[in-house]
Structure formats: C-alpha cells, structure tokens
C-alpha positions as CSV (number, residue, x, y, z in Angstrom):
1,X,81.6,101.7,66.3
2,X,84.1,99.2,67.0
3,X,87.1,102.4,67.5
4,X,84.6,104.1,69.9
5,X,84.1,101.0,72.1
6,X,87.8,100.9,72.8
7,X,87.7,104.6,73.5
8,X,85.2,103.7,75.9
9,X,86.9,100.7,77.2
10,X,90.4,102.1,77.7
11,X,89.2,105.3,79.8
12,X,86.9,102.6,82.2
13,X,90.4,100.8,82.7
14,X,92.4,104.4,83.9
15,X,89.4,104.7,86.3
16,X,89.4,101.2,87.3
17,X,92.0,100.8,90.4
18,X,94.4,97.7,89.6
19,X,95.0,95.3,92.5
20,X,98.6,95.8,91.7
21,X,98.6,99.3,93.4
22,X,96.7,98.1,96.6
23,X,98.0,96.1,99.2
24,X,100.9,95.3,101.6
25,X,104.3,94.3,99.9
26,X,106.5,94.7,102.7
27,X,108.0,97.0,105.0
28,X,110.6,98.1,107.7
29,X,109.6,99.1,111.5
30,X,111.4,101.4,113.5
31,X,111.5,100.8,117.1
32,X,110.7,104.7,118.9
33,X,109.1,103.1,122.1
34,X,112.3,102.8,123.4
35,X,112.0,99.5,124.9
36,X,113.5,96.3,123.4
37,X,110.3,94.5,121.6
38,X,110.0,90.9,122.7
39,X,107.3,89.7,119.6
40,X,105.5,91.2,117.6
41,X,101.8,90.6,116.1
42,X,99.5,91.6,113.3
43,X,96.0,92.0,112.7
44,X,93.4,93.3,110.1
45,X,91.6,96.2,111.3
46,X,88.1,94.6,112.6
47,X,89.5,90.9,113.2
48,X,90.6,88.7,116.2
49,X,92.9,86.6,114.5
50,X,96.5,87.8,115.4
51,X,99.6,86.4,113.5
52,X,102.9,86.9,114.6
53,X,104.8,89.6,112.7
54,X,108.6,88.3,112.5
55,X,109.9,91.3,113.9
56,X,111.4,92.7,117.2
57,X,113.6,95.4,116.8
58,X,115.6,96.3,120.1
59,X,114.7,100.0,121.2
60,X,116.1,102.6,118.8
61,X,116.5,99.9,115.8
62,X,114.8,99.0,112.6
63,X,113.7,95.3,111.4
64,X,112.7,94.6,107.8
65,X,109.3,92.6,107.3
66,X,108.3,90.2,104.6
67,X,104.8,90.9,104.6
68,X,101.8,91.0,101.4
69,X,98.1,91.0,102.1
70,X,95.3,92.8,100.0
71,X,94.1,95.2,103.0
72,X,96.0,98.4,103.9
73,X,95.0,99.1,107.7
74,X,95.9,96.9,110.4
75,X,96.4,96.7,114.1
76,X,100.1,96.2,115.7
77,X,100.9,94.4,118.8
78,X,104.0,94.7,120.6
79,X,105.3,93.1,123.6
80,X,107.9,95.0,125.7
81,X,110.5,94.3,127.9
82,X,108.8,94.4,131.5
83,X,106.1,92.8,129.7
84,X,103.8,95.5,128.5
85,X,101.6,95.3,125.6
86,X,101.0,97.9,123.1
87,X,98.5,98.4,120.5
88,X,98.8,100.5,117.6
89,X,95.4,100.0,115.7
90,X,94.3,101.5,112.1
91,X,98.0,101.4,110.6
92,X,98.3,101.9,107.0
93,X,101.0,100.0,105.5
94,X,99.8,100.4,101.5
95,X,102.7,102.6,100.0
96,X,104.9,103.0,103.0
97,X,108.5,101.7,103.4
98,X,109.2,102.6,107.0
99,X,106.7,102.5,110.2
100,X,108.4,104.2,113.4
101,X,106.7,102.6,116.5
102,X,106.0,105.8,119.4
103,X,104.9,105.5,122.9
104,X,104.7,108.3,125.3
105,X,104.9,108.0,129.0
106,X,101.3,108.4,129.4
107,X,101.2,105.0,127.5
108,X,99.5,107.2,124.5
109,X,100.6,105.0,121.0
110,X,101.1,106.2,117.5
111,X,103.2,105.9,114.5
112,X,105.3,108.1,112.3
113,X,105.1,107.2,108.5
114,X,108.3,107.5,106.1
C-alpha cells in the first residue's frame, strides 16, 4: 500500500508545474524602433501600476534587464526621442532571453522573440 502511494505521489508531482519554471528571471531588449528610447516602463497585463523598466537602449542597441516576477505577459512602454509613446501590450517574457522592440511607420507595434 505504502509503495503504491508513492507511485501515486511521484506521477501527481511530474504533472504538477513547479514555480521554478514560471516566471520572469530576466532578460535583454533590443531596440528595432529605431529611435533612441528615453525610459522605459513595465506593467502586468490587466494593471495600471507602471514601474520603470531600467532600460533605454539607443536605436539599434540592446540593454540587459534585471527583472523577476511570477507572471509571464506584460505591457511595455517606451518613450521616444520626439517624445512619442509606444505600447507593446501582452509580451511574454517567461523563457525568453532577447525581446526586439518594432515599430512601423504606420505606428503599428510588435515584438520579435529570440
């Protein structure tokens, strides 16, 4: 009885999702708007409370970030030289090392995972 409870026990814990493999635990963004970023923000998907990021790459250059949180998907702000603002919203930053920041000429955002 005793063996088959830690069969039982040991297969729950394969199908149980650790916290270890969730989460943010840094990354590097790639400037691709190409205009210098002033500052930079961060948000979780869904919440108004912005936090500066620590990063502002210059156009064409990369800037590491010291980042950890739980969630996966948040919402980048950037401020641009001129003083434009651009959002990048739903970013997933769980198990990616590089985040290239686009913007088109229509003003159309997006980002390139590596």
């Amino acid at each position: 009885m005793k063996h088959d409870l830690l069969i039982v026990a040991a297969v729950i814990g394969l199908l149980i999702p650790t916290a270890a493999s969730a989460g943010v635990a840094g990354f590097a963004i790639v400037n691709g708007v190409g205009k210098d970023i002033g500052a930079m923000s961060i948000r979780r998907v869904g919440s108004g409370q912005w936090q500066p990021l620590g990063a502002s790459p210059a156009a064409g250059k990369s800037a590491s970030v010291s980042f950890s949180d739980p969630d996966c998907a948040f919402d980048l702000r950037a401020t641009l030289a001129g003083g434009a603002t651009v959002t990048w919203s739903g970013v997933n930053l769980c198990d990616v090392k590089l985040v290239t920041l686009r913007r088109n000429d229509a003003g159309l955002a997006w980002v390139d995972y590596d």
